[in-house]
C-alpha positions as CSV (number, residue, x, y, z in Angstrom):
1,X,77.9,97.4,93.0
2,X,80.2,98.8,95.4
3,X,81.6,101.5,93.9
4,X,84.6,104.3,95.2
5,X,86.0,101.7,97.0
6,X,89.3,103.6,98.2
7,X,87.7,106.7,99.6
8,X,89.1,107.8,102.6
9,X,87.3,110.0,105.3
10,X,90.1,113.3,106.3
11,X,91.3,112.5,109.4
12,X,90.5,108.3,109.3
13,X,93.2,106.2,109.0
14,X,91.1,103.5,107.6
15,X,91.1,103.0,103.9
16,X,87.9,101.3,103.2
17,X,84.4,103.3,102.7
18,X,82.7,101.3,105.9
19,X,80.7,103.2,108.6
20,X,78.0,103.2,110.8
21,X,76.5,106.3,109.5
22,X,77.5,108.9,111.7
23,X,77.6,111.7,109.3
24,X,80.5,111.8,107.5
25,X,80.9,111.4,103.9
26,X,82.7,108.4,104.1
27,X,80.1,106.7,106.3
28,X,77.0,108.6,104.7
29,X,78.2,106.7,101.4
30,X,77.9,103.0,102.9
31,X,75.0,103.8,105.7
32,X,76.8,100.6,107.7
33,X,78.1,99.7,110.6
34,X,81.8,99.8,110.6
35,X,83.2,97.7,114.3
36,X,86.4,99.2,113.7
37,X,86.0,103.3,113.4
38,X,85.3,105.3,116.3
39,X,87.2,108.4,114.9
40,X,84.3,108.7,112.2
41,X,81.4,106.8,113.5
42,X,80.3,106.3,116.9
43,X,78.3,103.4,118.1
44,X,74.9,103.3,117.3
45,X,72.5,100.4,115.6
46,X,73.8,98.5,112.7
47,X,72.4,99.2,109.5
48,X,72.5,97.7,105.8
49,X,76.2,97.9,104.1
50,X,75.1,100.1,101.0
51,X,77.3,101.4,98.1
52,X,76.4,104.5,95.7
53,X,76.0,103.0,92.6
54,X,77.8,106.8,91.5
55,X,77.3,110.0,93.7
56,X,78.3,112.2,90.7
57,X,75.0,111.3,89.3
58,X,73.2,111.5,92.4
59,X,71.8,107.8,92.1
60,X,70.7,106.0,94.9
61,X,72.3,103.6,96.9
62,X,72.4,99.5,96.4
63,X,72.1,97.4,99.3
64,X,75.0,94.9,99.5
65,X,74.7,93.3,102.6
66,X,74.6,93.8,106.8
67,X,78.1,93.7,108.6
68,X,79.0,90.9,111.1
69,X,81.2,91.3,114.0
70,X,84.7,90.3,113.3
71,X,86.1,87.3,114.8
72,X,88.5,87.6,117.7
73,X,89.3,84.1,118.7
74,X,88.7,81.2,115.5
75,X,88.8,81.4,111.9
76,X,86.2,82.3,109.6
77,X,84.8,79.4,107.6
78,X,84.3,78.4,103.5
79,X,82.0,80.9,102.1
80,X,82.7,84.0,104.3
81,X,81.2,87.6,103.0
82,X,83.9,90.0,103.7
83,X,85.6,93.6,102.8
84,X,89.3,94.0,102.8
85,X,90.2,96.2,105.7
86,X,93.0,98.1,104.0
87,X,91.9,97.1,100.1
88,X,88.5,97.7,100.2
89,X,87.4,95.0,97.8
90,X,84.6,92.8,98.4
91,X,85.6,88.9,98.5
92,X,85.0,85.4,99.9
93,X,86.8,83.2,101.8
94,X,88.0,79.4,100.2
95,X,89.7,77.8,102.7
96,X,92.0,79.1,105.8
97,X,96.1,78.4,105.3
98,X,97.9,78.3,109.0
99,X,101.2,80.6,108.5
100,X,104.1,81.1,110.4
101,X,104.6,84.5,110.9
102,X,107.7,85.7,111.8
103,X,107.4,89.5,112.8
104,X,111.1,90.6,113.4
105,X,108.9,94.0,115.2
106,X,108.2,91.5,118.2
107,X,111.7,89.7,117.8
108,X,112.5,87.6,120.9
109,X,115.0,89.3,123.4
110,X,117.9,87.4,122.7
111,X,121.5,88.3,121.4
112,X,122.0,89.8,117.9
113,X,123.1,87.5,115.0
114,X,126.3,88.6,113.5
115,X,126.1,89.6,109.2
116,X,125.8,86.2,107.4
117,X,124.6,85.8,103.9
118,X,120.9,85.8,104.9
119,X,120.2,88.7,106.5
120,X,121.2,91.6,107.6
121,X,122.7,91.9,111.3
122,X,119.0,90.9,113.0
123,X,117.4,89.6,116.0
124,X,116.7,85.6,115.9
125,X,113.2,85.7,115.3
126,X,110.4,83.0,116.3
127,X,107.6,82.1,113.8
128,X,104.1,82.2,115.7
129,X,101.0,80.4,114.1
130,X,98.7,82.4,111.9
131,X,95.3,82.2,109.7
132,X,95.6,82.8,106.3
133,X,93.2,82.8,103.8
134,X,93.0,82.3,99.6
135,X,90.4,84.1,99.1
136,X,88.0,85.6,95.6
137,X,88.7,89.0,94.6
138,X,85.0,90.3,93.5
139,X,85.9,91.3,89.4
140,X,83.7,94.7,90.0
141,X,85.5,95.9,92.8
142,X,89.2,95.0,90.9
143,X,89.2,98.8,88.8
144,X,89.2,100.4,92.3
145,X,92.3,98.8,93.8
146,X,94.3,99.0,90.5
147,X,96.1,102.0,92.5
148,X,96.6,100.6,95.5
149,X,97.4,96.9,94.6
150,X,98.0,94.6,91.6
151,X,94.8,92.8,91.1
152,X,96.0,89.8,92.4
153,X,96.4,86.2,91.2
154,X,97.6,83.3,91.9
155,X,100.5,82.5,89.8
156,X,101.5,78.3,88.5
157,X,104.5,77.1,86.1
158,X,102.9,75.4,82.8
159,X,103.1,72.0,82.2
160,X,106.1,70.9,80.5
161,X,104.9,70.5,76.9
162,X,103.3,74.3,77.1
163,X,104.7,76.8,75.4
164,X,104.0,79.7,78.2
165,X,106.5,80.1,81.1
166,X,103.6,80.6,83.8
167,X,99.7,81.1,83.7
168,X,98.1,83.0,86.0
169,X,94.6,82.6,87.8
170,X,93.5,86.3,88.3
171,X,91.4,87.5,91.2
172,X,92.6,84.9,94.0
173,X,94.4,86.7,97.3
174,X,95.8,85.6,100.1
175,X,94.5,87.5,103.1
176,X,95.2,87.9,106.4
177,X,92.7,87.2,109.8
178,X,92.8,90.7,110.5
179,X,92.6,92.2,107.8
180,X,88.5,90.6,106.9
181,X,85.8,92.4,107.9
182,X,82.6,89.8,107.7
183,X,79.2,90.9,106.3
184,X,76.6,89.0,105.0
185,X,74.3,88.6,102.1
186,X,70.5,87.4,101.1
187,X,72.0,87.6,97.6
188,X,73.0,84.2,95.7
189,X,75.6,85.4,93.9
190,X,77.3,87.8,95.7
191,X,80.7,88.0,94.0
192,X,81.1,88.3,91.0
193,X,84.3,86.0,89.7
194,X,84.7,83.4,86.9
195,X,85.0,80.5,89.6
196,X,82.8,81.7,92.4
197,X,79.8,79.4,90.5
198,X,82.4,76.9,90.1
199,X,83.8,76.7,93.4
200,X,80.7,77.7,95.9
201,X,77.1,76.8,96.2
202,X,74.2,78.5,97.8
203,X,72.5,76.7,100.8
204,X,70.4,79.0,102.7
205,X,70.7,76.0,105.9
206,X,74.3,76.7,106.1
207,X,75.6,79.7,108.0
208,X,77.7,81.2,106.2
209,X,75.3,80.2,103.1
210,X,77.8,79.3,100.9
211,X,79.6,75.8,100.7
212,X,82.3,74.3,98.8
213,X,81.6,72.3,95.7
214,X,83.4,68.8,95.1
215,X,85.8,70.9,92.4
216,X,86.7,73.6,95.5
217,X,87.7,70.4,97.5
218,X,89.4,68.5,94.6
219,X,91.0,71.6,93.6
220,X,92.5,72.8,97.0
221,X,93.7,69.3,97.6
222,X,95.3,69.0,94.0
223,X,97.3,71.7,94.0
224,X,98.0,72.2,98.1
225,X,101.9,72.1,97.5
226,X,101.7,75.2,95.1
227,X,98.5,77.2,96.8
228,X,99.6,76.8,100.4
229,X,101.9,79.5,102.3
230,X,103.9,78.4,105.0
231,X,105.9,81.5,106.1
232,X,104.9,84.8,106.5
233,X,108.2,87.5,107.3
234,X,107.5,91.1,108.6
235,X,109.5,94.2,109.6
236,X,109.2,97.8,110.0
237,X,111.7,100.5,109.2
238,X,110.8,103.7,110.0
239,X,107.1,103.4,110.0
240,X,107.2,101.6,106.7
241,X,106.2,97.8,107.0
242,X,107.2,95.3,104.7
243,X,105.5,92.0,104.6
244,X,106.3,89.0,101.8
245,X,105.4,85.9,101.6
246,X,106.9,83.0,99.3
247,X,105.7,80.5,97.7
248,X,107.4,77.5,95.7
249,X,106.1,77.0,92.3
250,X,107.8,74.1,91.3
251,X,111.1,72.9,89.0
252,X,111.4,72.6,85.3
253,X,114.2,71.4,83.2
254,X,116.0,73.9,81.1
255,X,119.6,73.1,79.1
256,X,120.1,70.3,81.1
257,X,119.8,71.9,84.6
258,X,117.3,71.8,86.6
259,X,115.4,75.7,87.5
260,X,113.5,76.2,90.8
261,X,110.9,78.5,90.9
262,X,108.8,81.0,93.6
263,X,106.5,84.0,93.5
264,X,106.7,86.0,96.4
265,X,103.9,88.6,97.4
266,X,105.2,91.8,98.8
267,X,102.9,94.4,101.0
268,X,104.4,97.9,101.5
269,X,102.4,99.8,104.7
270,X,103.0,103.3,105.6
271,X,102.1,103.4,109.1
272,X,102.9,106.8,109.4
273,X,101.0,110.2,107.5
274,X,104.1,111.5,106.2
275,X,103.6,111.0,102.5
276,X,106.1,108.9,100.9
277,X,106.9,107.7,97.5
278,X,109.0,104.4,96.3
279,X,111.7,104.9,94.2
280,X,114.3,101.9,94.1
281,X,114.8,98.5,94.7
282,X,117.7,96.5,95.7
283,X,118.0,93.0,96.4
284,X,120.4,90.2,97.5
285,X,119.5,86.7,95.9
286,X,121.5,84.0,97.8
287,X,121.4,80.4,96.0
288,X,122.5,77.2,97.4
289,X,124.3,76.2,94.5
290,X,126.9,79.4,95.8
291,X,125.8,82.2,93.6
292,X,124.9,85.9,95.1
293,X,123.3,88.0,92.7
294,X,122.3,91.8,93.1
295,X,119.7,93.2,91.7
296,X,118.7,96.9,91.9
297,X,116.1,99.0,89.7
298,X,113.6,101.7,89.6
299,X,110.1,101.3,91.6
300,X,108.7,97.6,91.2
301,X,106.6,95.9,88.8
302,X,106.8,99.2,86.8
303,X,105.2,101.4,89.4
304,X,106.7,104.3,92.5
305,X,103.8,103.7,94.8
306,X,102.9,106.9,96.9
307,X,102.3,105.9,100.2
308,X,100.0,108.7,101.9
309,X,97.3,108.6,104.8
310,X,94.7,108.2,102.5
311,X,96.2,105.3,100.4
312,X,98.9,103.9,102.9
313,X,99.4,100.3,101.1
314,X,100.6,99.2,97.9
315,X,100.8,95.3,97.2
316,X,102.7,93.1,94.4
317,X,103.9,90.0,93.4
318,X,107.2,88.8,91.5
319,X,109.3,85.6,90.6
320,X,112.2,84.3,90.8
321,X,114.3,81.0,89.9
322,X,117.5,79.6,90.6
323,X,119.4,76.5,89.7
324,X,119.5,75.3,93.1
325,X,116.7,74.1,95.7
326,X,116.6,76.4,97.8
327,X,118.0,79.7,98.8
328,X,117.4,83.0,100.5
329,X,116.6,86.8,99.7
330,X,116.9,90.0,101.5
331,X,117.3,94.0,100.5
332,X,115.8,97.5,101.0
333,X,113.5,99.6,99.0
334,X,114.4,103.5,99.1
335,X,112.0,105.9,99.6
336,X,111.2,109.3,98.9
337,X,110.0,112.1,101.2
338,X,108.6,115.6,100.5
339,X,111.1,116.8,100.9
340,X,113.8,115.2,98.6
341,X,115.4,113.4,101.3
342,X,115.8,109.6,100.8
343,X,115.9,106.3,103.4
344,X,116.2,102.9,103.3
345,X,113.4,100.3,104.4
346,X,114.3,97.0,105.1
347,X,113.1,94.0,103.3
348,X,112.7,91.1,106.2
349,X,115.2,88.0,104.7
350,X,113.0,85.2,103.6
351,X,114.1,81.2,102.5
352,X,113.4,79.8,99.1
353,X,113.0,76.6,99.8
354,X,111.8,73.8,97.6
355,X,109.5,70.9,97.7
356,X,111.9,68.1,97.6
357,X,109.2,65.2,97.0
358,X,107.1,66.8,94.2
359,X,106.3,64.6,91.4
360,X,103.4,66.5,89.6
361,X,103.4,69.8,88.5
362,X,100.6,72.1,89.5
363,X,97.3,71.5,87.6
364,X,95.9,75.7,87.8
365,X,92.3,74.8,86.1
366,X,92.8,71.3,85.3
367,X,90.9,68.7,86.8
């Protein structure tokens, strides 16, 4: 199994343990052919992705598969072998989501906004079209992100006459097209994840060799309102990039009001190799019904994520409800630096916005 996932060669600003074997430890460890490093590895033939089984104990190395050049124009189909570019896990594509990303680094030139509750003074900014994917985290590689990332799931309200708030499905990401590096695999079961048997069959006539069962199918199309992102927001402050992306969960009834709910998924980059250490939150949660709430706190989900060279990204996921249908949310996270001196990074405003027509609540697992 691949294992030491987040090593990081001195001097490479990539964060995965890919190569092409050109004699540094980081490359030496995978023997592979990595399209995407010329600091470490210069071109030469491509050979098997490996992974130490554990180089403290001087054991030898496990074949996992033979890297595939990434894709520059298309999308990458059901049943993709892949690493995560900044990650590191090994997973496999489900289906491709098309996003609208709206990166306020490339706003459009046009005149500035003045303040208004949902933002903060910016450019008008244009959504362009971008592949997503939901994607299986593999369960062995989940122990070497734990630092780096939550280990991510997918997140659904119960049904009304459960008892828990939300369930969670663990080990399902969202990931974007650049972020995949394809390999593939002789092995049948390549990941290893409660649904991957559930969701995917071999086929060794089908290129990639894995194909979606009926369940994948009647799954995805089941619970497309609740899996599906539609907006991706983006913005850079100071060399830190912030990246979230909402999704609407659904409404329950509580007290005699109705309460809308989202999880948004939150990607913190330092693109820099100053290290730099979150310490606070604060947001602005703007809800139709009028209400402006401020919330501010230490670190998120429990954790002040150092941001360095060697582990530049740290990624989470949060809720939040209102009694309205829709709304809008906005802040800053302050960082840390060496030192002692603090600055504010800008958290890209995002809508909360609702699916006005549901009539079923998500089904998770359910059939």
């Amino acid at each position: 199994m691949v294992q030491g996932l987040l090593g990081q060669v001195k001097g490479c600003s990539y964060g995965w343990i890919l190569g092409m074997g050109g004699g540094c430890w980081w490359c030496s460890q995978l023997w592979a052919r990595c399209p995407v490093c010329p600091v470490c590895c210069p071109a030469q033939p491509a050979k098997p992705l490996s992974a130490p089984r554990n180089r403290l104990e001087g054991k030898v190395l496990e074949t996992v598969g033979v890297f595939e050049a990434p894709k520059q124009h298309g999308k990458y189909e059901t049943g993709q072998l892949f690493l995560h570019s900044v990650f590191g896990y090994r997973g496999i594509v489900l289906f491709p989501w098309q996003a609208r990303l709206y990166d306020r680094d490339v706003a459009s030139p046009v005149t500035e906004k003045s303040e208004n509750v949902a933002g903060h003074g910016s450019k008008e900014v244009k959504g362009k079209t971008h592949t997503y994917y939901q994607v299986l985290i593999d369960a062995r590689d989940c122990p070497h992100i734990s630092q780096r990332s939550q280990t991510e799931a997918v997140t659904f309200l119960a049904n009304h006459d459960d008892s828990r708030a939300l369930y969670a499905i663990p080990g399902l990401d969202y990931v974007s097209h650049e972020d995949i590096l394809p390999y593939s695999s002789t092995d049948q079961v390549p990941i290893q994840h409660e649904l991957f048997e559930r969701f995917l069959m071999y086929d060794q006539t089908k290129v990639p060799p894995f194909v979606a069962r009926d369940t994948l199918c009647a799954w995805q199309e089941k619970n497309h309102p609740w899996l599906e992102l539609s907006d991706v927001h983006r913005e850079t402050t100071e060399n830190i990039r912030v990246t979230v992306i909402p999704f609407y969960m659904g409404m329950r009834e509580a007290q005699n009001s109705h309460v809308y709910w989202w999880r948004y998924c939150i990607r913190l980059e330092n693109l820099d190799s100053e290290v730099v250490q979150l310490r606070e939150r604060h947001w602005r949660i703007f809800s139709l019904s009028g209400t402006l709430e401020t919330v501010r706190g230490r670190g998120v989900v429990g954790r002040e994520p150092v941001l360095s060279k060697e582990q530049p990204a740290f990624q989470y996921s949060s809720h939040v409800s209102l009694q309205a249908s829709s709304g809008h949310m906005w802040g800053t996270f302050r960082f840390e630096r060496p030192d002692g001196s603090h600055f504010d990074v800008r958290i890209p405003p995002f809508s909360l916005e609702s699916n006005k027509d549901e009539k079923t609540p998500p089904s998770g697992l359910h059939w």
